[in-house]
PLY file of the C-alpha trace (Angstrom):
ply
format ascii 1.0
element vertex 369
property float x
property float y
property float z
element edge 368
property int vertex1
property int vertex2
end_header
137.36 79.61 135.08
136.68 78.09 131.67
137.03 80.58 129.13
135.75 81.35 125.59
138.92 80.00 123.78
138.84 76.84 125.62
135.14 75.93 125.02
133.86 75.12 121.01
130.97 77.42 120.43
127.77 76.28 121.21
125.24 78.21 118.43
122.30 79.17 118.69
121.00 77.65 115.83
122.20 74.86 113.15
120.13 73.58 110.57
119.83 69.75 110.17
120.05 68.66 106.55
120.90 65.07 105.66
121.44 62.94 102.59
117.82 62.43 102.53
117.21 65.77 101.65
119.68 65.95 99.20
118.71 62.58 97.72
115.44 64.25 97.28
116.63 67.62 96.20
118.13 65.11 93.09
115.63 62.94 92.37
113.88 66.57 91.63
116.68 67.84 89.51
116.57 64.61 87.98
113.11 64.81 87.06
113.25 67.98 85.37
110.23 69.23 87.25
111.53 71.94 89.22
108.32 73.72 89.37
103.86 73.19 89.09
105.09 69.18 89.79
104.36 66.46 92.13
106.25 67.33 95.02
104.26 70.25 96.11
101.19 68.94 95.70
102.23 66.21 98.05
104.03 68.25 100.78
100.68 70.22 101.18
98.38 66.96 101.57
100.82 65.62 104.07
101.52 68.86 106.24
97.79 69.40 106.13
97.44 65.38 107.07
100.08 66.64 110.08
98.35 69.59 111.26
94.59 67.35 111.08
93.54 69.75 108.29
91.80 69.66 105.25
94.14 71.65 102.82
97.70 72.85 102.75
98.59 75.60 100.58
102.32 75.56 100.15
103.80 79.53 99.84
107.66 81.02 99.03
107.67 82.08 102.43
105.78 82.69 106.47
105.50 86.22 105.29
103.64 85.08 102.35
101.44 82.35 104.31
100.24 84.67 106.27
99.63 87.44 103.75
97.82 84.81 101.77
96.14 83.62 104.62
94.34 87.15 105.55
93.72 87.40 101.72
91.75 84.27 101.84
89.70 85.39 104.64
88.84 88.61 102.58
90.48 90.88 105.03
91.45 94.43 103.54
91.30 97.98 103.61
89.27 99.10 106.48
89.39 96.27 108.55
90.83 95.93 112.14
92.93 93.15 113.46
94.17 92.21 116.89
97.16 91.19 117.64
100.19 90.79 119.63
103.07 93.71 119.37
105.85 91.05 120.80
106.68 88.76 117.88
108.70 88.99 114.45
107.64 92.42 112.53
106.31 89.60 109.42
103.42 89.04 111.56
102.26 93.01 111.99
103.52 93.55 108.41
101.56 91.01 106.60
97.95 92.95 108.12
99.18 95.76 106.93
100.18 94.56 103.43
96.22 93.61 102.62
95.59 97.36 103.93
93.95 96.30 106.81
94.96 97.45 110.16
96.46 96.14 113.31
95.68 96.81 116.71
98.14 95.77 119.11
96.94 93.60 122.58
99.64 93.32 125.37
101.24 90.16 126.07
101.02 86.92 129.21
104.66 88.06 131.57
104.92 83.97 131.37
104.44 82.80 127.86
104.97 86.16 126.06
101.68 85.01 124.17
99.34 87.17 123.57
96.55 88.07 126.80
93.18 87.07 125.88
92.00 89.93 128.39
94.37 92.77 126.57
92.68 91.60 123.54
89.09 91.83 124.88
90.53 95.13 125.89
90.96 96.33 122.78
87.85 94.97 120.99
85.54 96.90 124.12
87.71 99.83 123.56
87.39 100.21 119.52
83.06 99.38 120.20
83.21 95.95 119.05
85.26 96.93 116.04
86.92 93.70 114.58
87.71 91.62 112.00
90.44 89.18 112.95
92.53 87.74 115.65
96.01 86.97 114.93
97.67 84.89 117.48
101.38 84.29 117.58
102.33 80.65 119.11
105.67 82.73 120.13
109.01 80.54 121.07
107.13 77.63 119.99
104.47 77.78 123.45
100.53 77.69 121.94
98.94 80.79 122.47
95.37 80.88 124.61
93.43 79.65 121.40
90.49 78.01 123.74
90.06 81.80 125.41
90.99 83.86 122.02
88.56 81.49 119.98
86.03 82.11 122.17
86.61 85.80 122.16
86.89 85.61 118.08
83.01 84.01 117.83
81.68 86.44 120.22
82.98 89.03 117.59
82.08 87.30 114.44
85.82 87.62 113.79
88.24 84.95 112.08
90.87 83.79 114.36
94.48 83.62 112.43
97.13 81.05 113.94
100.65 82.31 113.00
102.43 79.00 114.00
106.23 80.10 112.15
108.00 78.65 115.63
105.42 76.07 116.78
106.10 73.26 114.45
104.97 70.17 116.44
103.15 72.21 119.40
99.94 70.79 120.74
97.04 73.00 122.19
94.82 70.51 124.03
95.84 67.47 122.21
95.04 69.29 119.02
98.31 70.44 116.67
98.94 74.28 116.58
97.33 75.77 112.88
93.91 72.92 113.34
92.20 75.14 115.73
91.68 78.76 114.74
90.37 79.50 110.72
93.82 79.50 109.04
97.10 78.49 110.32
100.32 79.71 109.10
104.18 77.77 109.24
107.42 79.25 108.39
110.03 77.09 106.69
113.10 79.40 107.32
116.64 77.49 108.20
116.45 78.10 111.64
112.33 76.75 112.47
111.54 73.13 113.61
112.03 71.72 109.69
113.23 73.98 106.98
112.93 74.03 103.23
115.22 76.80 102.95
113.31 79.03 102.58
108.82 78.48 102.77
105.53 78.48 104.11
102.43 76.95 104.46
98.83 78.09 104.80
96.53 75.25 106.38
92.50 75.54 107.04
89.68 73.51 107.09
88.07 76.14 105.44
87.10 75.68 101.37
86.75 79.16 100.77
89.95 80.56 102.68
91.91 77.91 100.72
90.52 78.22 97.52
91.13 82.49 97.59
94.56 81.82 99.03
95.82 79.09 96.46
94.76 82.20 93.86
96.47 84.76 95.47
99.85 83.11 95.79
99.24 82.19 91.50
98.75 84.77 89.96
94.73 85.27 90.83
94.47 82.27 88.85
91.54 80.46 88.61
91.99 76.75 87.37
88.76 76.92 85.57
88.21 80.61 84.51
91.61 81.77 84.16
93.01 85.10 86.31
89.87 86.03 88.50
91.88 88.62 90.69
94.73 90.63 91.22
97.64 88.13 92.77
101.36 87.60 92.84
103.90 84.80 92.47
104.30 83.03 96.03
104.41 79.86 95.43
107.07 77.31 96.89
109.11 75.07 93.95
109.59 71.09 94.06
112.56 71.44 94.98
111.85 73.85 98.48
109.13 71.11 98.66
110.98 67.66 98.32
113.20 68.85 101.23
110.27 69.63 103.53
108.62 66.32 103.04
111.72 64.54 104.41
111.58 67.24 107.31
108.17 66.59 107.72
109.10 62.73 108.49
111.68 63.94 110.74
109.84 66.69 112.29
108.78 64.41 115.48
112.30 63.59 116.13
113.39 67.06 115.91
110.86 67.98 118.66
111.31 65.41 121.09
115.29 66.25 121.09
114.35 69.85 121.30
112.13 69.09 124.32
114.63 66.97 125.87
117.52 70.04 125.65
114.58 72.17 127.27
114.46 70.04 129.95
118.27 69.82 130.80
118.85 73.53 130.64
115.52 74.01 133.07
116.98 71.46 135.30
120.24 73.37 135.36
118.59 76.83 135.72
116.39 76.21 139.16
119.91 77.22 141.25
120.18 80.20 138.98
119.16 83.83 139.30
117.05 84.02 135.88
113.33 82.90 135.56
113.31 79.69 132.94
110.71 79.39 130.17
107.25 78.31 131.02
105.23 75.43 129.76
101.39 75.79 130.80
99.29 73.00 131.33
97.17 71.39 128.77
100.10 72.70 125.83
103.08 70.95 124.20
105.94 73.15 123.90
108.00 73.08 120.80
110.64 74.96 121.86
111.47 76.88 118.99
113.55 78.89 121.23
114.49 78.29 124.73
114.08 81.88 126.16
115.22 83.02 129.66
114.39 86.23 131.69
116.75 88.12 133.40
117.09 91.40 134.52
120.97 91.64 133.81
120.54 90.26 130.90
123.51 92.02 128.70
125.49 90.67 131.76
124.17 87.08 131.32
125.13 87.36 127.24
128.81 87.81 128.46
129.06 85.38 130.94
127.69 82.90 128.73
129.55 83.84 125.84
133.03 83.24 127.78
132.04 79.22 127.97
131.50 79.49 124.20
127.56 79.53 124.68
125.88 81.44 122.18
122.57 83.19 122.98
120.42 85.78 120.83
117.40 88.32 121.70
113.96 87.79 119.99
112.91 90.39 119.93
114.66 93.83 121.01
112.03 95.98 120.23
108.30 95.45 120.63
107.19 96.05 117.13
105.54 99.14 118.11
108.91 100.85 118.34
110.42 99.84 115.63
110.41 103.38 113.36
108.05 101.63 110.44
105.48 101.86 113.08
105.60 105.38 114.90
102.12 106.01 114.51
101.33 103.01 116.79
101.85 103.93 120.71
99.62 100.95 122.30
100.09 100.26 125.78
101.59 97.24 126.56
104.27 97.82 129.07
104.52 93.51 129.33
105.60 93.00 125.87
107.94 96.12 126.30
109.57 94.86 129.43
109.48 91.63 127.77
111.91 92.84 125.15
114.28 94.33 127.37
114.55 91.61 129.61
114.26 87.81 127.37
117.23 85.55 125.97
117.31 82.97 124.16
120.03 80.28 124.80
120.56 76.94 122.38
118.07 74.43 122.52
117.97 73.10 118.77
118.34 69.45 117.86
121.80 69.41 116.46
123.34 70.18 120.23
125.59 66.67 121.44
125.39 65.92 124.50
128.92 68.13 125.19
127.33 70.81 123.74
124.14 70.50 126.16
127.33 69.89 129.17
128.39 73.34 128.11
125.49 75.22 128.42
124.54 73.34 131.50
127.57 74.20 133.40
127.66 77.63 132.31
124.30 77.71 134.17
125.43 76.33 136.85
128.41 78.98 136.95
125.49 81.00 137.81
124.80 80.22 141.14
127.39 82.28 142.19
126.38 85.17 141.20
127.60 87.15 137.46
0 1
1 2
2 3
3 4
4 5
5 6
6 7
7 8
8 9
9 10
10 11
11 12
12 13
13 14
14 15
15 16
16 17
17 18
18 19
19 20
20 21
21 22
22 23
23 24
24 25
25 26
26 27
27 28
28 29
29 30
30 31
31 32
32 33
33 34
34 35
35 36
36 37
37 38
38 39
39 40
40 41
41 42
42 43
43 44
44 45
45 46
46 47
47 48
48 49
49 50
50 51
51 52
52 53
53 54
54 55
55 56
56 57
57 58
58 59
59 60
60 61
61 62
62 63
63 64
64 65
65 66
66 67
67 68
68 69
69 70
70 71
71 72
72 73
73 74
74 75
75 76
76 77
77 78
78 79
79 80
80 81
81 82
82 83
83 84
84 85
85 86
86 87
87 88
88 89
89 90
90 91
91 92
92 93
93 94
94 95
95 96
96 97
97 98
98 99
99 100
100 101
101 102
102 103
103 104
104 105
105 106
106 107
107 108
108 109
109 110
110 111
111 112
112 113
113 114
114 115
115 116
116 117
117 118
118 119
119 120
120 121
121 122
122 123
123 124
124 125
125 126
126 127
127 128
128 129
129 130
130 131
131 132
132 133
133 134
134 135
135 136
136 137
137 138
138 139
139 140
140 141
141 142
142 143
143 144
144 145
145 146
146 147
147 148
148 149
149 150
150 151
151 152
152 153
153 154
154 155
155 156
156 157
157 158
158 159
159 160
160 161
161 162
162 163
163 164
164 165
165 166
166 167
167 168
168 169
169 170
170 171
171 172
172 173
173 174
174 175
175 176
176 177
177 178
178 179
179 180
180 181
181 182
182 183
183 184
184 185
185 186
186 187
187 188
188 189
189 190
190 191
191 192
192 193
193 194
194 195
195 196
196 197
197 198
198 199
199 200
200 201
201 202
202 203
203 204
204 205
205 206
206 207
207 208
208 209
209 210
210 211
211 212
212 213
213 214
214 215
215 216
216 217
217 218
218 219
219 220
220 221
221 222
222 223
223 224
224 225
225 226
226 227
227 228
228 229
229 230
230 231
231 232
232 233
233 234
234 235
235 236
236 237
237 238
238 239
239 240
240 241
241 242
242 243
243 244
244 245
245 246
246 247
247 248
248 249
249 250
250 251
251 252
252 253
253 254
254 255
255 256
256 257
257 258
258 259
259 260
260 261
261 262
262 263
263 264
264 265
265 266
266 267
267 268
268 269
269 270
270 271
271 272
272 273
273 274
274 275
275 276
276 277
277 278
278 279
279 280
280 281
281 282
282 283
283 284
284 285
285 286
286 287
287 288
288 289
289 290
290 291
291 292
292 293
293 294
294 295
295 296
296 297
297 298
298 299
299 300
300 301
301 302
302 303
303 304
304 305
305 306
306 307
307 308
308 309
309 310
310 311
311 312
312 313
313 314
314 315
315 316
316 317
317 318
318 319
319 320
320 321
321 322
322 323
323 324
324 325
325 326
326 327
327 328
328 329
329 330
330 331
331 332
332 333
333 334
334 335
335 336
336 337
337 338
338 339
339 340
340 341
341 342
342 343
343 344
344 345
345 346
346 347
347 348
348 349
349 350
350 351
351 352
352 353
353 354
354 355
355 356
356 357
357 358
358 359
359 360
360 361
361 362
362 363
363 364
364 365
365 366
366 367
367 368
């Protein structure tokens, strides 16, 4: 059998930065306008130009694009939003950073997206009570915006796209973040394009994007100088110079993340673990390429001896993680969810040997691990 040492590891993620980015990153240095220049300003008119929106509001961080985001849409202190309790603890954090508070809707088995009939669930149970819907486009798969939007204007609520892994994702022919009120990006390393670290806020919205842009400067007004309470989240030229040459390269990074999907799903129909679904009428991005299995410590290992790396997102549903005891939901889908999911490497830096590896370490499956 092919072992560990004999294999090159296959990780699970590894950033692709060229000499395009760094030729950028010095034409900034170069410049001398490593902050307030051009090269934000232009990031956030072509992201928004990407995502078919009106404005882009370029933040330090996804944390901060989505705590801007809920800040632009006024919601605070004894408000109520819904969302979903399987995703990164940012998106559960940043509702209750503006003091509002979140409500937490079980999850689809399939996508791991949140259930449009949990969430109707919850509204019916708290009398109508709500303010917002925040939907997580989780793994890079669109959540049910059609059903949740529909849900959100029965409500009078806003409906909040958190789109940190769905770079590039398509809800009916629309791009993830152009649908609901706000959208929110992530810019970590390890997303679809990077700027090391940032975020973006997009909306078509002129009042969301106008309190945002002051909340992430300061509470700065351009005309009557510091209208509100804010902080400092914005994203410098040079976090911003990099992500425009990601942008460019952001539909290449896709495709070749689609086209690993593909292989490993190919490889995985002969194998005793349930493959990652794409639903019709969506584009997956494939953030991550996450598998279900009910061994799946057992799967880790047997991967990890043909030098495949593979990581779990997430291990807890954020409901039991100890900063939120006082939350006991029920959502026994997202729980089992998080003790079952793995995801295996699916980014665009994978050769085609690396994609081999994976593939027959799959197919070592068949017979049982």
């Amino acid at each position: 059998m092919t072992t560990f040492e004999q294999q090159p590891s296959v990780a699970i993620a590894d950033p692709w930065v060229g000499d395009e980015e760094k030729a950028a990153v010095e034409r900034v240095l170069d410049s001398g306008q490593l902050a307030h220049g051009d090269e934000v300003a232009a990031f956030e008119s072509e992201f928004a130009d990407y995502c078919d929106c009106e404005h882009g509001l370029a933040t330090a961080n996804g944390t901060a694009a989505l705590h801007a985001a809920l800040e632009g849409l006024g919601i605070g202190p004894g408000d109520t939003v819904v969302t979903t309790p399987f995703t990164f603890i940012a998106t559960a954090n940043a509702v209750r950073l503006v003091g509002a508070e979140p409500v937490f809707a079980d999850t689809d088995p399939e996508t791991y997206n949140i259930d449009p009939e949990a969430v109707r669930a919850r509204i019916r149970a708290a009398d109508g009570d709500v303010d917002a819907i925040l939907a997580v486009h989780l793994y890079g798969h669109p959540a049910p915006l059609s059903e949740l939007a529909a849900i959100a204007d029965e409500y009078d609520a806003a409906l909040v796209e958190d789109c940190a892994q769905a770079h590039g994702a398509r809800h009916e022919g629309r791009p993830v973040g152009s649908v609901g009120d706000v959208g929110c990006f992530s810019f970590y390393p390890t997303k679809n394009m990077t700027t090391g670290e940032g975020g973006m806020v997009v909306t078509d919205r002129d009042d969301v994007h106008e309190r945002a842009g002051q909340f992430v400067d300061h509470g700065r007004d351009g005309h009557s100088g510091h209208v509100r309470v804010g902080h400092n989240l914005r994203l410098p030229d040079l976090a911003a110079a990099i992500g425009r040459v990601q942008l460019r390269r952001l539909p290449e990074f896709v495709e070749k993340r689609r086209e690993n999907a593909r292989r490993l799903t190919e490889a995985i129909e002969e194998a005793d673990i349930e493959a990652p679904t794409e639903r019709s009428g969506v584009r997956h991005a494939y953030h991550q390429y996450t598998v279900r299995s009910d061994r799946r410590d057992e799967l880790a290992d047997r991967l990890a001896e043909f030098g495949v790396d593979t990581a779990v997102y997430y291990p807890k549903a954020v409901h039991k993680e100890p900063a939120y005891d006082e939350f006991d939901p029920e959502a026994p889908v997202a729980e089992r969810a998080a003790e079952t999911v793995l995801s295996l490497p699916v980014h665009p830096r994978l050769s085609r040997r690396d994609v081999d590896a994976i593939v027959t370490a799959l197919g070592s499956l068949t017979d049982g691990f």
